[in-house]
C-alpha positions in Angstrom: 46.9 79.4 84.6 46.5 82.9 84.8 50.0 83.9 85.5 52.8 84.5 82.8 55.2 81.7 83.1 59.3 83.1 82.9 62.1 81.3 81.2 65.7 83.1 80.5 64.6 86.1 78.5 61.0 84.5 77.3 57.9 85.5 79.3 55.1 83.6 77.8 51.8 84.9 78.6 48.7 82.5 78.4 45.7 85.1 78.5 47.0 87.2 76.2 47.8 84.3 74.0 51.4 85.9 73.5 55.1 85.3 73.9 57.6 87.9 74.2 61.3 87.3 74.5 63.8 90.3 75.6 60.4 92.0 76.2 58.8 92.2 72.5 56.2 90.3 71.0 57.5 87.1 69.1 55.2 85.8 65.5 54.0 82.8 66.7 51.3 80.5 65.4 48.4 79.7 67.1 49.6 75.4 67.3 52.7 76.2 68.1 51.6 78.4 71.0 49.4 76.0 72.5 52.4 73.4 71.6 54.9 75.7 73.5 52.1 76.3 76.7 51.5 72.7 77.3 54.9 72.1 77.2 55.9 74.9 79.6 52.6 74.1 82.2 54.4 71.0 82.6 58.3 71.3 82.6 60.6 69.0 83.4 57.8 66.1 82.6 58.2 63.5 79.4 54.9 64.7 77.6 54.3 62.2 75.2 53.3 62.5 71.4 49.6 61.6 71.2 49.0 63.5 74.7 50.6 66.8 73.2 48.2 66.2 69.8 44.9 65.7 71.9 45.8 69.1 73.7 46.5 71.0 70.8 44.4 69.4 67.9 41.0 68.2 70.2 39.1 65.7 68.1 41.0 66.1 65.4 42.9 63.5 63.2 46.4 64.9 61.7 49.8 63.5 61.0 52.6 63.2 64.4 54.3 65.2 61.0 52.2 68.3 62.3 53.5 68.5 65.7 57.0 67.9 64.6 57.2 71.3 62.2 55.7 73.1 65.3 58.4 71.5 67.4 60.5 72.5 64.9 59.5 76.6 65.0 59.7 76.7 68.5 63.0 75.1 68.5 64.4 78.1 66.2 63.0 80.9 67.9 63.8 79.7 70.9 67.0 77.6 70.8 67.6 73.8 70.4 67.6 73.1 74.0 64.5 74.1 75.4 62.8 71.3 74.4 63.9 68.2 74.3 63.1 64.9 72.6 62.8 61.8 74.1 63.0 59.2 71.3 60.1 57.4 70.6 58.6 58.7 73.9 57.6 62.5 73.1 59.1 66.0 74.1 60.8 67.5 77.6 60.5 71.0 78.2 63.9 71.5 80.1 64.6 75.7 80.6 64.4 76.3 83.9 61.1 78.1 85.1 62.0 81.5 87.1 59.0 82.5 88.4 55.2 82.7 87.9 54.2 86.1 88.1 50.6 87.8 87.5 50.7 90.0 84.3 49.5 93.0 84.6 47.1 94.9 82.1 49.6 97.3 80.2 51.6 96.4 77.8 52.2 99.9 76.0 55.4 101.2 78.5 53.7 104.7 80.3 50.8 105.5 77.4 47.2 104.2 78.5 46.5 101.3 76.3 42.8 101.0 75.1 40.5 99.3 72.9 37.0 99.9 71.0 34.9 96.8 70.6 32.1 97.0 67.4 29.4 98.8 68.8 26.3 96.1 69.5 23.1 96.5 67.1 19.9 96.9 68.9 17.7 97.5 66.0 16.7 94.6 65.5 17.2 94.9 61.5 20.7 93.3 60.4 21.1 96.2 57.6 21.6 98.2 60.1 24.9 96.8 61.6 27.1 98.8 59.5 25.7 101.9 61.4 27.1 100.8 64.7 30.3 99.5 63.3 30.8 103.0 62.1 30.0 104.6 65.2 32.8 102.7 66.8 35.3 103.1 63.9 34.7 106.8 64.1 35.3 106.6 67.8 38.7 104.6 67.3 39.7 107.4 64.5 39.0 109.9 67.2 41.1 108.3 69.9 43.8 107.3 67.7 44.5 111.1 67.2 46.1 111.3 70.9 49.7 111.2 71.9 48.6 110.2 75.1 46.7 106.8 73.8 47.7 103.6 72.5 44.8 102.3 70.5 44.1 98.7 69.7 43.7 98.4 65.3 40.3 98.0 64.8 40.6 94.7 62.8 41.8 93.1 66.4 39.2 94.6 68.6 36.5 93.7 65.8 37.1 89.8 66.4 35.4 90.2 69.6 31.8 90.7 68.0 29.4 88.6 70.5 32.5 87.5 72.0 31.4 85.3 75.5 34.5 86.3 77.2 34.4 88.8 79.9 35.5 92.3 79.6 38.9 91.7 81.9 39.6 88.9 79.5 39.3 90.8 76.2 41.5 93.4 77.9 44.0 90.4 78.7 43.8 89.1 74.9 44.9 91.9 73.9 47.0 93.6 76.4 45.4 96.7 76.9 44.1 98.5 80.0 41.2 100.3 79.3 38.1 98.6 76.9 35.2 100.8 75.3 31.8 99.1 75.0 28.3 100.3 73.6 25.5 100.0 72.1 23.4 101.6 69.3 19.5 101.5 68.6 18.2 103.6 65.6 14.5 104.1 64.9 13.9 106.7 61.7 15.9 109.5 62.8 16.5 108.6 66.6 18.7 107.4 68.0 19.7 105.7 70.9 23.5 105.3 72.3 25.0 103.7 75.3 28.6 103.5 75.9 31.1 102.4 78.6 35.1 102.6 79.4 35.9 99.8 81.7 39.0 99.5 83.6 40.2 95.9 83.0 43.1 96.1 85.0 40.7 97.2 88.3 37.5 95.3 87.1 35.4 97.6 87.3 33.3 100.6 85.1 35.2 104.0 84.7 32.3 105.8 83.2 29.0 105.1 81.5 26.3 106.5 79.6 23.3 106.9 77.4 22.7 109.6 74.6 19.2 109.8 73.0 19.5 112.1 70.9 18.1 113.0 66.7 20.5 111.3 63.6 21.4 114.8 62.8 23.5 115.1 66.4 24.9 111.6 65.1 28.6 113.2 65.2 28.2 115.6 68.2 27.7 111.8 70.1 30.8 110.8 68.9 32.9 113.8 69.5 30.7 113.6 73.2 32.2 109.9 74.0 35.5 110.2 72.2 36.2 113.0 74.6 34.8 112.1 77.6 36.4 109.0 77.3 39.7 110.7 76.9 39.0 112.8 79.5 38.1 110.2 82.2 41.9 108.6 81.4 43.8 112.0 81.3 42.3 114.9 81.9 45.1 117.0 80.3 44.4 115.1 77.1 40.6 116.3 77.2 41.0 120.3 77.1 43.2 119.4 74.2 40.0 116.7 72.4 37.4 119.3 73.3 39.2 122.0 71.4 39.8 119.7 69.0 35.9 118.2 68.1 34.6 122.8 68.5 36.8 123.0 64.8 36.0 119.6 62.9 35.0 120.7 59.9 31.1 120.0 58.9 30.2 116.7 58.2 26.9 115.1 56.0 25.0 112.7 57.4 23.7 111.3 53.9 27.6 111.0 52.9 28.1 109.3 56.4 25.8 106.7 56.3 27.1 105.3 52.7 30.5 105.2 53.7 30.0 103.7 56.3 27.6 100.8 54.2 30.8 100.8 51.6 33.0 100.1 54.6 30.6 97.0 56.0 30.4 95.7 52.7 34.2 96.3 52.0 35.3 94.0 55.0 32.9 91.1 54.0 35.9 90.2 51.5 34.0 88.8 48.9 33.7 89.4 45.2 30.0 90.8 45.4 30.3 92.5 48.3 33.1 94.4 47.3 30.9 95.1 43.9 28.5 96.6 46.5 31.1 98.7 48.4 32.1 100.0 45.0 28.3 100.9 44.0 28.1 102.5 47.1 31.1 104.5 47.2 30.4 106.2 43.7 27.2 107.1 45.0 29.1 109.1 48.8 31.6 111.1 46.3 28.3 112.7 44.3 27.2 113.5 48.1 30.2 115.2 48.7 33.2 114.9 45.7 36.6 114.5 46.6 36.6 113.2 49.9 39.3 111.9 50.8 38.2 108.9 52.5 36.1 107.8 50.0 38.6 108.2 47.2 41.1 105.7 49.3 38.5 103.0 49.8 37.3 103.1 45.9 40.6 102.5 45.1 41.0 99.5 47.1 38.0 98.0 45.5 40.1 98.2 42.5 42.9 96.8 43.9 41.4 93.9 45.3 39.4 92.9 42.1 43.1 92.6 40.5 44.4 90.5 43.5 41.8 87.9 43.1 42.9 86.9 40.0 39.4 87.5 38.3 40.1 90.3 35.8 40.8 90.1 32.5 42.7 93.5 32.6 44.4 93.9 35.9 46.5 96.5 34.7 43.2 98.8 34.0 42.2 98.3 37.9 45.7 98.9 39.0 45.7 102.1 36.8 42.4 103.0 38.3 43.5 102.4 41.9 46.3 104.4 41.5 44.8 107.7 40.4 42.1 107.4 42.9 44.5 107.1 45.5 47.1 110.0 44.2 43.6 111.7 44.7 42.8 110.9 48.0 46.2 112.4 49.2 46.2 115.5 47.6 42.4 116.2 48.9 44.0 115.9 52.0 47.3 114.8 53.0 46.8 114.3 56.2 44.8 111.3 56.1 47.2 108.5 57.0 44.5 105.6 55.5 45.4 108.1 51.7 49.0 107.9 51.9 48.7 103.9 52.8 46.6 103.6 49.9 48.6 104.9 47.7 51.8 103.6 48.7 49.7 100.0 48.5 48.6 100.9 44.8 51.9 102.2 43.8 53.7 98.4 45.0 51.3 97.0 42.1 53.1 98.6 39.6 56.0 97.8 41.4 57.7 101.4 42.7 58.9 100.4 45.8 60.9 103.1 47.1 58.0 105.7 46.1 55.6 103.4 47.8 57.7 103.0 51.0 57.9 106.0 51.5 53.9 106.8 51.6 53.8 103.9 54.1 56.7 106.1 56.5 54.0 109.0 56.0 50.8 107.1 57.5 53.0 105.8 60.2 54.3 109.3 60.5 51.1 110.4 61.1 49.3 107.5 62.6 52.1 105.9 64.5 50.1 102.6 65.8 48.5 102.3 62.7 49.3 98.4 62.0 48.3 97.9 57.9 51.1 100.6 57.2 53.3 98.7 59.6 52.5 95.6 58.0 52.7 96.9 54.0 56.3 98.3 54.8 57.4 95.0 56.1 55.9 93.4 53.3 57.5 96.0 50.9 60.4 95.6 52.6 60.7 92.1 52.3 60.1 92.0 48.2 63.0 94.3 48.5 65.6 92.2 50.2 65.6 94.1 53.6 65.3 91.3 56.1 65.7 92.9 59.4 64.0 96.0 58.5 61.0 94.1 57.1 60.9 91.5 60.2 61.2 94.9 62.9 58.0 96.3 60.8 56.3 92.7 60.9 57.0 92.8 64.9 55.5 96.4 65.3 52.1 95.6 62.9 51.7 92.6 65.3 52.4 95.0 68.6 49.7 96.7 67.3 47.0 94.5 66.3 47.7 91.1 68.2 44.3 89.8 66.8 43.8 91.1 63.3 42.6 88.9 60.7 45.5 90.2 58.3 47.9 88.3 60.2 48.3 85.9 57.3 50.0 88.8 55.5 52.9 89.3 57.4 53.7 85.8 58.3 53.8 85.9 54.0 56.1 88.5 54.5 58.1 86.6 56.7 58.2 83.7 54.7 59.1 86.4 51.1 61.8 87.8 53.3 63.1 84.6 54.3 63.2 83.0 51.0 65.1 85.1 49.1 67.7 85.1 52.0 68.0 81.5 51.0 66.7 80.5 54.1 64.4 78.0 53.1 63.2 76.0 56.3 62.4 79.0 58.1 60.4 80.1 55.0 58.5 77.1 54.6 57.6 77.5 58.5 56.4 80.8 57.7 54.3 80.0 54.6 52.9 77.3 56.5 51.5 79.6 59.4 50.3 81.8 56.7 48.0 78.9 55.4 46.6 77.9 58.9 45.8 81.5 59.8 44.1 82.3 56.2 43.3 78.9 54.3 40.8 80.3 52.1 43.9 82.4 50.7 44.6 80.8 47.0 47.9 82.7 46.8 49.3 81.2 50.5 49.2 77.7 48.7 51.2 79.3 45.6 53.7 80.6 48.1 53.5 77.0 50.1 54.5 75.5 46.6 57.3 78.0 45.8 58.5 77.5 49.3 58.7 73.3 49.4 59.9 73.4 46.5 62.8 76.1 46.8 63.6 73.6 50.0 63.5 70.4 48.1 61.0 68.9 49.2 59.0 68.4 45.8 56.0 65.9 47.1 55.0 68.7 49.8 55.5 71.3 46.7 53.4 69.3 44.7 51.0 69.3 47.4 50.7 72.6 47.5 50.2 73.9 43.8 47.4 71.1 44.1 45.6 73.0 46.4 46.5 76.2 45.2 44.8 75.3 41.6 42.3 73.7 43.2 41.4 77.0 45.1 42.5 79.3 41.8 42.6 77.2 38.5 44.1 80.5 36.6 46.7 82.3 38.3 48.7 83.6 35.7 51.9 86.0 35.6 50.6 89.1 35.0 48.5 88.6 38.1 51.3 87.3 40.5 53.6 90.4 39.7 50.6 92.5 40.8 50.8 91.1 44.8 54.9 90.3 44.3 56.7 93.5 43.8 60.2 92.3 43.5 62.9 95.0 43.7 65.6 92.5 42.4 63.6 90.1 38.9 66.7 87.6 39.7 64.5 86.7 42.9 61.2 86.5 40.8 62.5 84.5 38.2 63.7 82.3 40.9 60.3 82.2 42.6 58.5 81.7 39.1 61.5 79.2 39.1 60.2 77.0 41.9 56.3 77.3 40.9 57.1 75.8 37.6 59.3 72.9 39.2 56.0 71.8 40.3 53.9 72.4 37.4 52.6 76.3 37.0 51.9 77.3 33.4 50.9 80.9 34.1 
């Protein structure tokens, strides 16, 4: 069904995967979704139990418990009586369908919406995949400068790596109009670049090209299709860009190139890949010392070393991360990527306000920039600020629908939700925060804190099974690191709850 179906103030929108209701996107999980979508395809109808768990879990064997807690979420977002339950029978959707309407490609009011896929490697060496990510992160940088464009985070147009899907559906997905595609092929120092901007909502190729030119004219090609790209969608916006790329200040190519192997090697999440993207990054700031953007990812490296648990010192990482960061911004304090950095660094040590504030200054200067959004809902949730953190939540989402980080803010939610006291909705939450990032060890720990703040202590127990099974040692010094909270009563009761079920840290 290609057409978003309408329901009082809900539109839900299959392609794009998305429900909005009074016209903003709503946090929903990817079961109850397809929970909510079967149900809606076929209101009015009794659709029973075992039909609804075929559609939404195929071949899969799980408890009829798991379709009641999605049952469950919808029926809080969306009210009591929009579905309805037929005892022993199975579920009724029963709002009223208004219309069926094709959705259109836009979703960002009158700003062209656009997206940057990863750049494909034609090298044929896999080393060399990090070069064409960068190419196309550089691009997004350069396009998320404009007033004029909404552009898609990088962590949700990244997803689509060797996606099968066409073009016009990748624009749906995500609800933008505009795509960028390309290519790369490098051979010693030539290089080989094809790029396209495709107009999803027409279905057809705006503009296309193909750039051989020497490694050294690496960044002239990217100022080349950042602007013409521009360009193509408002031209008024080009003369600005084209001014813009004459002054960019001079850039190394050495430098460049081990960024952008730090940055590859920084997104493959693992403990010696990280190790690597350290290595690597010590080696770009002898190239060229003090640059900003190396500074900030160095002390994420730090940071995430502490988060896993694995240190015998966290506080030494912490320490470290946070004068690499305070670096980064004074180098240049116009980087947005520094002043979330360091307003992430400073939440370890638990300066909130200080560290709320640097995330208003990278949304300040990068206003779609989603991990900001995201860390100052999460901040603001570990301070006891539930609408403000669940607005922020709402806008990271707006502005990465697909990013793998999702798992984050639904923690937020469920952080923000139990120290309102509001303990179902927090287990919800914490629940979606498992499905989307199961190889999380501290979603289980909050799964645990959460069943058992509701009562329910065999689901707690549960939990903090899995959660040791995933993390044997978790102890206090490293939870405090990832829970900054502003008021201790509502640590100690978290702690509280963890121990109710067994944890000795």
């Amino acid at each position: 069904m290609s057409a978003s179906i309408r329901f009082g103030h809900c539109e839900l929108q299959p392609h794009e995967r998305r429900l909005l209701i009074h016209g903003e996107p709503a946090v929903l999980g990817a079961r109850a979704f397809d929970v909510l979508l079967a149900l809606a395809k076929r209101a009015g109808e009794l659709m029973g139990k075992n039909e609804l768990m075929d559609i939404v879990w195929p071949d899969v064997v799980v408890e009829e418990n798991n379709l009641q807690v999605q049952i469950s979420t919808l029926r809080k977002l969306l009210g009591p009586d929009v579905i309805a339950t037929i005892p022993g029978r199975g579920y009724r959707f029963t709002a009223r369908i208004d219309e069926q309407v094709p959705k259109a490609i836009e979703s960002t009011g009158t700003r062209p919406s656009i997206a940057v896929l990863p750049f494909a490697n034609l090298s044929g060496e896999q080393g060399q995949e990090y070069f064409a990510d960068g190419l196309a992160e550089d691009i997004i940088a350069s396009l998320a400068r404009s007033s004029w464009l909404f552009v898609i985070a990088r962590n949700s147009s990244f997803t689509y790596r060797q996606s099968k899907l066409s073009f016009g559906a990748i624009c749906r997905e995500l609800g933008v109009r505009y795509l960028v595609a390309g290519s790369v092929r490098r051979a010693g120092d030539k290089l080989r670049v094809s790029a396209e901007l495709v107009d999803g909502a027409r279905g057809e190729t705006a503009w296309a090209d193909r750039f051989d030119r020497s490694l050294t004219d690496l960044f002239a090609v990217q100022d080349e299709i950042s602007s013409t790209i521009a360009g193509t969608i408002e031209p008024v916006f080009l003369r600005r860009e084209e001014t813009r790329a004459v002054h960019h200040a001079p850039r190394d190519i050495q430098h460049w190139d081990l960024l952008m192997r730090a940055r590859w090697n920084f997104w493959r999440s693992t403990p010696q890949n990280n190790n690597e993207a350290r290595r690597l990054l010590e080696q770009a700031l002898q190239v060229k010392p003090n640059d900003s953007a190396s500074l900030a990812l160095l002390s994420f490296t730090y940071m995430s070393d502490a988060w896993r648990g694995k240190s015998d010192d966290p506080v030494r990482l912490i320490r470290e991360a946070n004068r690499l960061a305070l670096e980064a911004v004074r180098n240049d304090d116009q980087d947005s990527y520094a002043h979330f950095t360091l307003g992430t660094a400073l939440s370890c040590i638990n300066k909130l306000e200080p560290a709320m504030a640097e995330q208003r200054r990278a949304l300040d200067l990068y206003p779609n920039f989603a991990a900001a959004a995201g860390e100052l809902g999460r901040l603001l949730a570990f301070s006891g600020r539930f609408d403000e953190a669940m607005e922020q939540v709402r806008r990271a989402v707006q502005c990465s629908p697909s990013d793998p980080h999702l798992s984050l803010w639904l923690r937020s939610k469920a952080i923000a939700c139990f120290i309102e006291g509001h303990m179902e909705e927090a287990v919800l939450h914490a629940i979606e925060a498992v499905s989307k990032r199961p190889d999380w060890f501290f979603n289980y720990y909050l799964l645990a804190a959460c069943h058992a703040g509701a009562g329910d202590l065999p689901r707690a127990h549960e939990a903090m099974a899995e959660a040791r099974r995933s993390m044997p040692v978790y102890n206090m010094l490293t939870l405090k690191v990832g829970h900054p909270f502003a008021d201790l009563a509502q640590l100690d009761r978290f702690v509280a709850a963890l121990r109710l079920v067994g944890w000795e840290g």
